[in-house]
N, CA, C and O atoms as a Maestro MAE file, in Angstrom:
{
 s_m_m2io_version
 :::
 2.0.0
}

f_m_ct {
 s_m_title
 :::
 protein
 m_atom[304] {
  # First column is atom index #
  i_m_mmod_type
  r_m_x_coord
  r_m_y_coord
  r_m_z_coord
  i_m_residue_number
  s_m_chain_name
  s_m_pdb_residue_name
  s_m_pdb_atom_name
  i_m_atomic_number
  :::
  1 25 -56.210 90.648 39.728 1 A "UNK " " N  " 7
  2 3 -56.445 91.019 38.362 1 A "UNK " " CA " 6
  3 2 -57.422 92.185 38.297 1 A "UNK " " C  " 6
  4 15 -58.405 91.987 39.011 1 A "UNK " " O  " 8
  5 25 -57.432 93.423 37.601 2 A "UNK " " N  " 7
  6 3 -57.806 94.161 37.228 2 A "UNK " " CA " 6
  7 2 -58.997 93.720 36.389 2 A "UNK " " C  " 6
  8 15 -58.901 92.768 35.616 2 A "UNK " " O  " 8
  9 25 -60.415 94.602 36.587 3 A "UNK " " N  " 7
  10 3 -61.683 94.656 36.002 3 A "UNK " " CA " 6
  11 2 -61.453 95.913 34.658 3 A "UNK " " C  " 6
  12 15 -61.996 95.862 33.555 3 A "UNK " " O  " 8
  13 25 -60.766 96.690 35.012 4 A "UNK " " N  " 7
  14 3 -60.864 97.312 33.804 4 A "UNK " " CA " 6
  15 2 -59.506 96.926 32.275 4 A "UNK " " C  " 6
  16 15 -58.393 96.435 32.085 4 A "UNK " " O  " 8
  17 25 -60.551 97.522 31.619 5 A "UNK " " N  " 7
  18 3 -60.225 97.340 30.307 5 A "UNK " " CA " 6
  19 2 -58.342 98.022 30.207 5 A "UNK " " C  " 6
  20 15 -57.874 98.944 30.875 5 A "UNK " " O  " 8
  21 25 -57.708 97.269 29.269 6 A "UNK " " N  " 7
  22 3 -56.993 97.946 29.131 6 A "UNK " " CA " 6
  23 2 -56.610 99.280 28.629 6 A "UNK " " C  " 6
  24 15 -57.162 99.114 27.542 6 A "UNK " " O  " 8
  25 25 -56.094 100.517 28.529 7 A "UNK " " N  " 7
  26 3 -55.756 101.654 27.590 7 A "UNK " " CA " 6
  27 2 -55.527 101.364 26.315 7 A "UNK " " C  " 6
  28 15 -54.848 100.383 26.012 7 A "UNK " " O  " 8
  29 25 -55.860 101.870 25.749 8 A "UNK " " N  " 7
  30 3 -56.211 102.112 24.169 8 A "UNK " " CA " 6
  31 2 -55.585 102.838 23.625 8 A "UNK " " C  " 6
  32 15 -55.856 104.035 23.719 8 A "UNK " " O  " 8
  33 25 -54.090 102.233 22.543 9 A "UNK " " N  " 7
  34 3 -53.053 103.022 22.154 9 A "UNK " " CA " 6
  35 2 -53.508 104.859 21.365 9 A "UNK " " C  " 6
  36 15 -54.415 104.849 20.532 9 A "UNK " " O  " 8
  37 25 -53.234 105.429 21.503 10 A "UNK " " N  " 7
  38 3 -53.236 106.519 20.456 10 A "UNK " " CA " 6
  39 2 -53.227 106.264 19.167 10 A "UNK " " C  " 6
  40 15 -52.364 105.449 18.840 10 A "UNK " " O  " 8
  41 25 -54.144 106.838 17.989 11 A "UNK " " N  " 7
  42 3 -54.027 105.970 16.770 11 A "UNK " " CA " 6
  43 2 -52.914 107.276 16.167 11 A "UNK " " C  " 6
  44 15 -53.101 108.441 16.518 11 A "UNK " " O  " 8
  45 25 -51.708 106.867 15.183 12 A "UNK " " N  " 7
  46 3 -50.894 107.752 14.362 12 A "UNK " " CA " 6
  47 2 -51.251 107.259 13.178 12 A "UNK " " C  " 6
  48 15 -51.207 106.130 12.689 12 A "UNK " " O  " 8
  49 25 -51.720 108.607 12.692 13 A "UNK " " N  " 7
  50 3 -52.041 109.345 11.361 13 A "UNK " " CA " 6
  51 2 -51.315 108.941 10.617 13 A "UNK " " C  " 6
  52 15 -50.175 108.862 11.077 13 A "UNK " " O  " 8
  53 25 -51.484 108.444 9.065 14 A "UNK " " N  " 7
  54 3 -51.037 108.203 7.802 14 A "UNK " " CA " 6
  55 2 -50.418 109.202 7.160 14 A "UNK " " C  " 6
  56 15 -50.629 110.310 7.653 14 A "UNK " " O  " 8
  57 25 -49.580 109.163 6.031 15 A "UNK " " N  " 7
  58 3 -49.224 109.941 5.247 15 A "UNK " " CA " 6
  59 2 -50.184 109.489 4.157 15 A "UNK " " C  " 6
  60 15 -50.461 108.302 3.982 15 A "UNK " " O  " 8
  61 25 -50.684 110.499 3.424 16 A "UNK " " N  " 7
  62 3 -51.505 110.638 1.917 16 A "UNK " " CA " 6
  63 2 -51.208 109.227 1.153 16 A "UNK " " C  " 6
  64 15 -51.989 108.297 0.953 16 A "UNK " " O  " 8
  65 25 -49.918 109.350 0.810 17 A "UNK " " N  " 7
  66 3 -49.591 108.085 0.043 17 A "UNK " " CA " 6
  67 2 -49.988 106.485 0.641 17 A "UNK " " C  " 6
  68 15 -50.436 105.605 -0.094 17 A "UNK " " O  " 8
  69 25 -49.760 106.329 1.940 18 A "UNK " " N  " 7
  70 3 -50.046 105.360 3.053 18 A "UNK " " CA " 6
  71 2 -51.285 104.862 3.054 18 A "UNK " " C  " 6
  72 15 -51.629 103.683 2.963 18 A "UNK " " O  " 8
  73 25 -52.194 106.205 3.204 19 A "UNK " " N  " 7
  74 3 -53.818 105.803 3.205 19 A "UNK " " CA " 6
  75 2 -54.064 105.938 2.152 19 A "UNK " " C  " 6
  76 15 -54.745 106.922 2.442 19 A "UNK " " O  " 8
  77 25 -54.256 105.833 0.239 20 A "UNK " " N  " 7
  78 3 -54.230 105.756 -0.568 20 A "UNK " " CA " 6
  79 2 -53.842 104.188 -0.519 20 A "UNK " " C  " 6
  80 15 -54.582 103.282 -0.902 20 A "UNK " " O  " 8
  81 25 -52.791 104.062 -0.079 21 A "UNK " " N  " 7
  82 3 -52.424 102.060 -0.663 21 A "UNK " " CA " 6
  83 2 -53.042 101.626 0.751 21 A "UNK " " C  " 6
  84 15 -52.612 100.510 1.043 21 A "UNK " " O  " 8
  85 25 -53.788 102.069 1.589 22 A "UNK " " N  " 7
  86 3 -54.757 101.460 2.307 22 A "UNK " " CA " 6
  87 2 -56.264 101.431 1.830 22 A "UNK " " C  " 6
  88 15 -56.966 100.420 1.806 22 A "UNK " " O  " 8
  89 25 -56.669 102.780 1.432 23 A "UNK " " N  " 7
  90 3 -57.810 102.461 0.919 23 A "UNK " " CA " 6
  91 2 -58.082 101.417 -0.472 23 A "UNK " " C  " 6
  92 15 -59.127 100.793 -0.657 23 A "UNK " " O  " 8
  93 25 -56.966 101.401 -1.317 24 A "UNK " " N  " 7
  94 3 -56.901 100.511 -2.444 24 A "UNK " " CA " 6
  95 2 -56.908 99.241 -2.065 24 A "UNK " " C  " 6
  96 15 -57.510 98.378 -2.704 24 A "UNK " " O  " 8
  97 25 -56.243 99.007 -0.999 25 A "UNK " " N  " 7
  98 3 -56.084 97.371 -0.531 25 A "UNK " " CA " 6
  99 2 -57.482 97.037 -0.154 25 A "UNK " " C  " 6
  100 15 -58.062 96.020 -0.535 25 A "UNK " " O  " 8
  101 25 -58.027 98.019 0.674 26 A "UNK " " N  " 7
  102 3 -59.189 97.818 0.793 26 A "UNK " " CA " 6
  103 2 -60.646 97.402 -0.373 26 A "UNK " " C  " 6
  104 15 -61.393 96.446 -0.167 26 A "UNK " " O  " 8
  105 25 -60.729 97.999 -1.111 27 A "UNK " " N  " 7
  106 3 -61.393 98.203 -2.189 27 A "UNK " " CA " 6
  107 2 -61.665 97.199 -2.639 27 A "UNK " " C  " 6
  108 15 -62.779 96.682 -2.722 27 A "UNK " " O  " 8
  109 25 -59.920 96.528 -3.232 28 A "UNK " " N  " 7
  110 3 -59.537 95.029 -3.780 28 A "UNK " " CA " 6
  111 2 -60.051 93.974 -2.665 28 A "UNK " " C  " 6
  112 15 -60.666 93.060 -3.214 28 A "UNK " " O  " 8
  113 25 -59.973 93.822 -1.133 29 A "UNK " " N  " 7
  114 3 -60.606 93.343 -0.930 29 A "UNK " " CA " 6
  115 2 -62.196 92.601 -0.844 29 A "UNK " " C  " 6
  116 15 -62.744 91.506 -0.714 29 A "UNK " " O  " 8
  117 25 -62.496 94.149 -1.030 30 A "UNK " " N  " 7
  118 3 -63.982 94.130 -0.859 30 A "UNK " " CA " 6
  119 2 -64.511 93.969 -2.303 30 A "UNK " " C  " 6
  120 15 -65.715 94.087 -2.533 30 A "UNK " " O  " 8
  121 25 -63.681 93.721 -3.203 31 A "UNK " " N  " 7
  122 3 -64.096 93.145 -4.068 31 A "UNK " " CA " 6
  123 2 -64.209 91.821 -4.560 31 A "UNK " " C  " 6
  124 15 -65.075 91.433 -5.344 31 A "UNK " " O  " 8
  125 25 -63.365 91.197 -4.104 32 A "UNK " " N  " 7
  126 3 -63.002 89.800 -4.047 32 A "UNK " " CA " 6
  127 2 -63.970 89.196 -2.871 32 A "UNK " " C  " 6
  128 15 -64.321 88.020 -2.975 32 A "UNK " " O  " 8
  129 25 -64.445 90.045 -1.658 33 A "UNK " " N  " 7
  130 3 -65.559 89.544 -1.195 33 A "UNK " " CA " 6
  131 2 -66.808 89.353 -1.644 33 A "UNK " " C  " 6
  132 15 -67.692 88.677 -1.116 33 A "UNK " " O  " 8
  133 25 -66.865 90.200 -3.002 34 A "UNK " " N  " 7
  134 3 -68.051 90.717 -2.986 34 A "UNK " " CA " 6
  135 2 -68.545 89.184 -4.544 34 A "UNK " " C  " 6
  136 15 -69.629 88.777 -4.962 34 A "UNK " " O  " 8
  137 25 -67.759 88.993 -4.736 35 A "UNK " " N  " 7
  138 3 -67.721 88.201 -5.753 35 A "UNK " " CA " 6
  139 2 -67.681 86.902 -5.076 35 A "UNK " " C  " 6
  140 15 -68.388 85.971 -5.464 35 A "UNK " " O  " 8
  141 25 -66.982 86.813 -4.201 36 A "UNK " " N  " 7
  142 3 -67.261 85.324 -3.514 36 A "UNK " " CA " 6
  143 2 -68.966 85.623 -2.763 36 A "UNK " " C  " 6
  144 15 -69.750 84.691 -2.583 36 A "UNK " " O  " 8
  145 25 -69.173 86.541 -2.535 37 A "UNK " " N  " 7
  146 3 -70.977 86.614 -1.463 37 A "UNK " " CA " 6
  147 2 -71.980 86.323 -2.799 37 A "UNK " " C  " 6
  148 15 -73.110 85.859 -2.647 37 A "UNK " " O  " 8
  149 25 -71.465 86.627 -4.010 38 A "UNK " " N  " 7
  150 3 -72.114 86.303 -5.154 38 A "UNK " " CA " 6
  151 2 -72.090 84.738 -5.823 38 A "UNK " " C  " 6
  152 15 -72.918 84.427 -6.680 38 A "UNK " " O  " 8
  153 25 -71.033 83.767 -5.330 39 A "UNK " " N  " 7
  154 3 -71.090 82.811 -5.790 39 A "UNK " " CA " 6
  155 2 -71.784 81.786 -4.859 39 A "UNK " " C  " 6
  156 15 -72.309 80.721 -5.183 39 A "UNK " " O  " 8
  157 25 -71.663 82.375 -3.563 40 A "UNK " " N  " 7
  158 3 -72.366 81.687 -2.646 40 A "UNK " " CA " 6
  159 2 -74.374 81.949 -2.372 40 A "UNK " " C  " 6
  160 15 -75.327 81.363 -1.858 40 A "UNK " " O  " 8
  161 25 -74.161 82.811 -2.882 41 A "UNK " " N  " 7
  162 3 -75.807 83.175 -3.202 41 A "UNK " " CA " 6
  163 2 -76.324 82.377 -4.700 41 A "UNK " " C  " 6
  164 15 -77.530 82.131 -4.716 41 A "UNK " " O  " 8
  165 25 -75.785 82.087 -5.553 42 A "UNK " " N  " 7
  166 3 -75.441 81.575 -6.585 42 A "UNK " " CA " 6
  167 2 -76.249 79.725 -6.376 42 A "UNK " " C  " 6
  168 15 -77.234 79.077 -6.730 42 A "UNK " " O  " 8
  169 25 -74.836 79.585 -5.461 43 A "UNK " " N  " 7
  170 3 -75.420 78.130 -4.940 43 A "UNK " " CA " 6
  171 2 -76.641 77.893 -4.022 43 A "UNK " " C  " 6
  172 15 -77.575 77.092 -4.040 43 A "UNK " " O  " 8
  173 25 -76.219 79.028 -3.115 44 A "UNK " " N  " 7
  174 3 -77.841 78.468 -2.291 44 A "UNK " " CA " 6
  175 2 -78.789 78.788 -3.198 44 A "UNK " " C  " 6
  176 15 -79.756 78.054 -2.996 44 A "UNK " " O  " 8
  177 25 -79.018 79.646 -4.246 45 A "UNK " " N  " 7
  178 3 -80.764 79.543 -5.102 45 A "UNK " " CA " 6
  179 2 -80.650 78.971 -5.895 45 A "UNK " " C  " 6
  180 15 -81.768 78.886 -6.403 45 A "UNK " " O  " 8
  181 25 -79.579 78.121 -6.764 46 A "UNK " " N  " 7
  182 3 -79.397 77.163 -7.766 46 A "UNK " " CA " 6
  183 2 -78.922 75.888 -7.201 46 A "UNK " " C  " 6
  184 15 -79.485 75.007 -7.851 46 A "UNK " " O  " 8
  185 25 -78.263 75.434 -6.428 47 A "UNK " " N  " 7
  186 3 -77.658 74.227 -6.003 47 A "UNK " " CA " 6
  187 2 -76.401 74.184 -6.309 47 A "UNK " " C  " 6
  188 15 -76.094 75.322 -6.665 47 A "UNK " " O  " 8
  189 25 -75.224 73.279 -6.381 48 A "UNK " " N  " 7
  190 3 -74.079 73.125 -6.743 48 A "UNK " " CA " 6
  191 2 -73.823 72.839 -8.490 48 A "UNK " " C  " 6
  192 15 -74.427 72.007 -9.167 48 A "UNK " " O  " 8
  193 25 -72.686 73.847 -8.991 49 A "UNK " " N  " 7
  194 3 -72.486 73.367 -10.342 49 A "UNK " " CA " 6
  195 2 -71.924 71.813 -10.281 49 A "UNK " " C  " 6
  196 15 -71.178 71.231 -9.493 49 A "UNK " " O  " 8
  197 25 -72.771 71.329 -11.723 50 A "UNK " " N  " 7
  198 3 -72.069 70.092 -12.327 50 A "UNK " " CA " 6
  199 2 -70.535 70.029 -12.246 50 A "UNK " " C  " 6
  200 15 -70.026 71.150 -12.219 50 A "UNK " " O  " 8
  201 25 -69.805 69.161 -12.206 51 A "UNK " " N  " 7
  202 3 -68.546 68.961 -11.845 51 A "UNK " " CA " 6
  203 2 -67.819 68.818 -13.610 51 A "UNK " " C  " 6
  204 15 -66.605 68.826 -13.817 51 A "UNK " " O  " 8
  205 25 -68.687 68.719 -14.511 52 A "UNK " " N  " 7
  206 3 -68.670 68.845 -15.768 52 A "UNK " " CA " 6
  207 2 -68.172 70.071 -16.179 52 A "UNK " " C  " 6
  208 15 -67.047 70.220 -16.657 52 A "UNK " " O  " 8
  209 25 -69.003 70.973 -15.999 53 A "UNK " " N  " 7
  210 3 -68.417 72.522 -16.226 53 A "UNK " " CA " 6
  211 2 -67.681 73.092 -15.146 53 A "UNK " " C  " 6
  212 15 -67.350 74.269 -15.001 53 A "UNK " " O  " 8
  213 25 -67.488 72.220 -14.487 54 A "UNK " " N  " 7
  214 3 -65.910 73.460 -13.655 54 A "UNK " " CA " 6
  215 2 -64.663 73.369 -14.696 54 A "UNK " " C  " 6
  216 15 -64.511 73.031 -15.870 54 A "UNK " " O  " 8
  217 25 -63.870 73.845 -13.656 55 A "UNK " " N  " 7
  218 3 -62.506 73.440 -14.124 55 A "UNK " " CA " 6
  219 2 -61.557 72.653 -12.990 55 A "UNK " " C  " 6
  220 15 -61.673 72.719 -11.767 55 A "UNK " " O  " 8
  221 25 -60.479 71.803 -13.854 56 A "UNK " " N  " 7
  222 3 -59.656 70.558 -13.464 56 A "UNK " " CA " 6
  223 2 -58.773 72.012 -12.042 56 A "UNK " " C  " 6
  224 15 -58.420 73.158 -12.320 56 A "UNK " " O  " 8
  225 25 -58.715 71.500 -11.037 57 A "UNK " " N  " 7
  226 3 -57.931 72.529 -9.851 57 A "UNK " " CA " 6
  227 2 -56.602 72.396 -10.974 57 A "UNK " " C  " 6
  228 15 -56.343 73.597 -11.047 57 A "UNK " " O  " 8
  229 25 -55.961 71.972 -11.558 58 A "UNK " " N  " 7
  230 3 -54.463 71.662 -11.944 58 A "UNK " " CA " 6
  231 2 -54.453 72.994 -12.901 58 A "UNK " " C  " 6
  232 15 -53.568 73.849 -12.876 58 A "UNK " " O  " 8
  233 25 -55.598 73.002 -13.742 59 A "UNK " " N  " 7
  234 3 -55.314 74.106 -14.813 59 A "UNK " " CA " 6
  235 2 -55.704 75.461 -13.821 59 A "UNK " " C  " 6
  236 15 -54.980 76.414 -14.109 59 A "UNK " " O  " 8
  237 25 -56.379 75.667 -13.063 60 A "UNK " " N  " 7
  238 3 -56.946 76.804 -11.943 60 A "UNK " " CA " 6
  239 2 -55.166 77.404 -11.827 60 A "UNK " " C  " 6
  240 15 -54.704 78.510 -12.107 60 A "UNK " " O  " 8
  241 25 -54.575 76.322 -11.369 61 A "UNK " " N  " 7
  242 3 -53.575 76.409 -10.363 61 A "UNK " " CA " 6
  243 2 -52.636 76.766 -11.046 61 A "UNK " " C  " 6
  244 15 -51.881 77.604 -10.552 61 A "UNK " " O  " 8
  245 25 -52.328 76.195 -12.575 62 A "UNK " " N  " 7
  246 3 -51.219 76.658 -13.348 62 A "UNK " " CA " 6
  247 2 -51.781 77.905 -14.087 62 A "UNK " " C  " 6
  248 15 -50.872 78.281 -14.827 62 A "UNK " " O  " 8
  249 25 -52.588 78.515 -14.192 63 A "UNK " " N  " 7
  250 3 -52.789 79.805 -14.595 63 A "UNK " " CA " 6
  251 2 -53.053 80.805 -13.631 63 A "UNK " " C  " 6
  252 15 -53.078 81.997 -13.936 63 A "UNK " " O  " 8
  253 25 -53.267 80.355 -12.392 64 A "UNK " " N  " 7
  254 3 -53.005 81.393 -11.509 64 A "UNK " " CA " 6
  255 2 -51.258 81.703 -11.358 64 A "UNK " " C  " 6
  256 15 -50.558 82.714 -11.387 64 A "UNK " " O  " 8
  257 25 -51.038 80.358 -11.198 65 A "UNK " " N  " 7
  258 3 -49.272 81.242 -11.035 65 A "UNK " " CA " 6
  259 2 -48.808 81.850 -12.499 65 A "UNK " " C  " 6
  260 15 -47.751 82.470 -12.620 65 A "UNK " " O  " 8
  261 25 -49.351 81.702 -13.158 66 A "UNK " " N  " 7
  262 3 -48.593 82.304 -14.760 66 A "UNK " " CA " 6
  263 2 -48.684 83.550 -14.256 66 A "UNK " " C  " 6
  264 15 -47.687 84.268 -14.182 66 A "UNK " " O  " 8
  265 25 -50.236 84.057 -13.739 67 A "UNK " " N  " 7
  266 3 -50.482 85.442 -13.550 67 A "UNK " " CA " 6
  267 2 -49.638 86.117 -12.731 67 A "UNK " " C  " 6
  268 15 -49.023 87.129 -13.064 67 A "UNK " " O  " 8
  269 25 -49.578 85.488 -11.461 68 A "UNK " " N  " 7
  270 3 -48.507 85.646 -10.539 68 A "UNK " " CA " 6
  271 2 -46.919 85.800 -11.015 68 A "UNK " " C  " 6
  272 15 -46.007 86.374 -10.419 68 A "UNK " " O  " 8
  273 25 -46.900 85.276 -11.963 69 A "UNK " " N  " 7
  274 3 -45.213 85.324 -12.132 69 A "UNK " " CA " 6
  275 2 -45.027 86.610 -13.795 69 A "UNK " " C  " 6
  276 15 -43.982 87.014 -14.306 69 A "UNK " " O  " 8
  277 25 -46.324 86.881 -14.158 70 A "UNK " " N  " 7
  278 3 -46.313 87.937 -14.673 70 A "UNK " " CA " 6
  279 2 -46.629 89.827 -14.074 70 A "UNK " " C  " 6
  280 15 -46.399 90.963 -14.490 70 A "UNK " " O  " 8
  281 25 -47.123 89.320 -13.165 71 A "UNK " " N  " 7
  282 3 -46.737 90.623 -12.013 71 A "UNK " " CA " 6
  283 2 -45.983 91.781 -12.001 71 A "UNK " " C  " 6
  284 15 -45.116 91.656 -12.865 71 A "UNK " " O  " 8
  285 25 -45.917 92.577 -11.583 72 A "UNK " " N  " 7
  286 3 -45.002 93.259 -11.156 72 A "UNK " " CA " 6
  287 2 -44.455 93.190 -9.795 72 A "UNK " " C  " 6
  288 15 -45.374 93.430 -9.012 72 A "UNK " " O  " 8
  289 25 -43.553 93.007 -9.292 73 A "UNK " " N  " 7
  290 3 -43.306 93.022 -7.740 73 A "UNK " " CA " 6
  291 2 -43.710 94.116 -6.940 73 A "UNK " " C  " 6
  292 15 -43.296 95.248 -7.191 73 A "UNK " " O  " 8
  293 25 -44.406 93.908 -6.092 74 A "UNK " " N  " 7
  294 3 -45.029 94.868 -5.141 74 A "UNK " " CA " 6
  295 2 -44.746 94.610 -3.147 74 A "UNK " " C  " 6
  296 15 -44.438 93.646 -2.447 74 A "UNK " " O  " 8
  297 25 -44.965 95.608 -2.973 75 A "UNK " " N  " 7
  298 3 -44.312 95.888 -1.277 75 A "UNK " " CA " 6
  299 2 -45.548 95.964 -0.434 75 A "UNK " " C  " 6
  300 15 -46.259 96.968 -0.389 75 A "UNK " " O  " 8
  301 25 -45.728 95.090 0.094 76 A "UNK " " N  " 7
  302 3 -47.353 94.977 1.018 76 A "UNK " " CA " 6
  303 2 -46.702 96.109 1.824 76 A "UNK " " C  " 6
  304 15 -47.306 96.621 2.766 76 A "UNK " " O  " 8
  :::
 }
 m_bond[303] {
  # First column is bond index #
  i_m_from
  i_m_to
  i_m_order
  :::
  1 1 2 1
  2 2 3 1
  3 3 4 2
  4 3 5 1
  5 5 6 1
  6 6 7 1
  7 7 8 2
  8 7 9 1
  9 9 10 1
  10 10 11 1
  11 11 12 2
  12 11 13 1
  13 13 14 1
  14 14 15 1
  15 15 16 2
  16 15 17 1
  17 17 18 1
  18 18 19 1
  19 19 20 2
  20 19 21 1
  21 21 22 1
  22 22 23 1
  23 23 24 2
  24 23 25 1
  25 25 26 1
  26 26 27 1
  27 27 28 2
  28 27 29 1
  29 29 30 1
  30 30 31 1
  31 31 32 2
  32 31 33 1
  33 33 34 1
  34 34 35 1
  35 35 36 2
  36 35 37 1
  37 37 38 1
  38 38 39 1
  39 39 40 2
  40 39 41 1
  41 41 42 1
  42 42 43 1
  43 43 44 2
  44 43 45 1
  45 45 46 1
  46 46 47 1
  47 47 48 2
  48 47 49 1
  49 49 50 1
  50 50 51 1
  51 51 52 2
  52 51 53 1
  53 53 54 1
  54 54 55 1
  55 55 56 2
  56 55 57 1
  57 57 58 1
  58 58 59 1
  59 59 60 2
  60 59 61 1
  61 61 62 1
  62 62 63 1
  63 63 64 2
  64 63 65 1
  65 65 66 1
  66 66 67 1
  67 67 68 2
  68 67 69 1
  69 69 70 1
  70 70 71 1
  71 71 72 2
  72 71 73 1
  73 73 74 1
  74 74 75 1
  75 75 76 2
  76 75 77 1
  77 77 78 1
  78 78 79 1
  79 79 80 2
  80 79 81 1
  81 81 82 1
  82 82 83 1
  83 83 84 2
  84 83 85 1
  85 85 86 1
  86 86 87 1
  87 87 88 2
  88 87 89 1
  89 89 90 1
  90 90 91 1
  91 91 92 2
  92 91 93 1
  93 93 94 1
  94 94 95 1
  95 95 96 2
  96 95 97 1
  97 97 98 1
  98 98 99 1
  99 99 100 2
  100 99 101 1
  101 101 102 1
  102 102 103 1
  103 103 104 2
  104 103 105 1
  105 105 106 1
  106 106 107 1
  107 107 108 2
  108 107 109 1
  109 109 110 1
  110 110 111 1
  111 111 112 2
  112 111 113 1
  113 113 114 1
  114 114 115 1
  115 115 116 2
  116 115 117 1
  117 117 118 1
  118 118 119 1
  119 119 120 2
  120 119 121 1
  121 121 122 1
  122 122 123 1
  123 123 124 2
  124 123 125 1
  125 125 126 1
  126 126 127 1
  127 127 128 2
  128 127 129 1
  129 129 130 1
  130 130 131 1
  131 131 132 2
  132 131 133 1
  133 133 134 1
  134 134 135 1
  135 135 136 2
  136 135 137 1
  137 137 138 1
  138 138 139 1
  139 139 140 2
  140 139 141 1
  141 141 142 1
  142 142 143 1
  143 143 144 2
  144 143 145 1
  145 145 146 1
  146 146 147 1
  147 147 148 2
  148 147 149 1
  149 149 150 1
  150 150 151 1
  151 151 152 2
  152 151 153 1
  153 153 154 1
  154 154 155 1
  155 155 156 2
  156 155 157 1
  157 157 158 1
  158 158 159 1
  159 159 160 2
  160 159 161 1
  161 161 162 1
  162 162 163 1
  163 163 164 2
  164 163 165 1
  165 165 166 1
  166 166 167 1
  167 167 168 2
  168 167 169 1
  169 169 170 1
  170 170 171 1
  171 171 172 2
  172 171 173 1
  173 173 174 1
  174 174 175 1
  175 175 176 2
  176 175 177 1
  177 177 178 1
  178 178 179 1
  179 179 180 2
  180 179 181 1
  181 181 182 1
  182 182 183 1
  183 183 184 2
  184 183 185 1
  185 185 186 1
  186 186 187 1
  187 187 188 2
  188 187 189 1
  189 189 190 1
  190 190 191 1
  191 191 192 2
  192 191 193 1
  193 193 194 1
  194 194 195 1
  195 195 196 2
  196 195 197 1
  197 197 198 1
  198 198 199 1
  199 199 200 2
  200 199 201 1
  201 201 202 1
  202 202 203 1
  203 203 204 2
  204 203 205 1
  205 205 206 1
  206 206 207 1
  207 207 208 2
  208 207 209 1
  209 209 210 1
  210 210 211 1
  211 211 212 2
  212 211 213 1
  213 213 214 1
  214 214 215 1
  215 215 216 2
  216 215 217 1
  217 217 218 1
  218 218 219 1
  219 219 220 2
  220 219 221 1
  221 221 222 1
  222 222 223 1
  223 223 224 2
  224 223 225 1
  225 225 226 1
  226 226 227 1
  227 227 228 2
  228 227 229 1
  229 229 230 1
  230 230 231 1
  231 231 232 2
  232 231 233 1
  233 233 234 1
  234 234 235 1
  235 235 236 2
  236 235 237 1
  237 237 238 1
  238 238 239 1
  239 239 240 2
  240 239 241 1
  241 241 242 1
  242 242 243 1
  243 243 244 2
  244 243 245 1
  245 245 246 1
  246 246 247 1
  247 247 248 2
  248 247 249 1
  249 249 250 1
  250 250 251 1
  251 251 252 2
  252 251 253 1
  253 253 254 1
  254 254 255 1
  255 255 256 2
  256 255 257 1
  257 257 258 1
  258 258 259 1
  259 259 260 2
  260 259 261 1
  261 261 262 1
  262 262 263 1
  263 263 264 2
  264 263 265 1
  265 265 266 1
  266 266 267 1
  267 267 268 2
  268 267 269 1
  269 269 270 1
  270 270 271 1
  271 271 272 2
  272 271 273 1
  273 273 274 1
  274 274 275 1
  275 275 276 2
  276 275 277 1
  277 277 278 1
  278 278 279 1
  279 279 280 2
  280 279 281 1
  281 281 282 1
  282 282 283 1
  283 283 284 2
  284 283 285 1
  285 285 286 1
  286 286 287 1
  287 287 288 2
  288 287 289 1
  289 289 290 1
  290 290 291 1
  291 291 292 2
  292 291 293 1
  293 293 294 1
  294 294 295 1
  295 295 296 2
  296 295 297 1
  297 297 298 1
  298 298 299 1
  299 299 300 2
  300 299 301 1
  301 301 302 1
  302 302 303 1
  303 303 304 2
  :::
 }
}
């Protein structure tokens, strides 16, 4: 067995449009992170919300797919 590392493909360049719906995907990610690093900071300096003011997972779940099925179809 070989000690060295393997070769390291050549990276190929994007087209404009390509890295545009890469940097956007990105963005959206890092936004949705950034909002979960906020709810978790949330709890550690406050403690856990009352189970009173959440919401039932059933209604979470049926209004997330409403959203979902109001969409537009999109091409990852």
């Amino acid at each position: 067995m070989s000690q060295q590392p393997a070769p390291v493909p050549a990276r190929q360049p994007l087209d404009e449009h390509a890295a545009d719906s890469v940097r956007a995907y990105a963005a959206a990610e890092r936004a949705k992170t950034d909002v979960l690093a906020s709810v978790l900071e949330d709890i550690a300096a406050n403690g856990y919300p009352s189970p009173e003011s959440g919401m039932p997972w059933e209604t979470a779940r049926d209004a997330h797919l409403a959203r979902l099925a109001d969409e537009q179809p999109r091409v990852a």
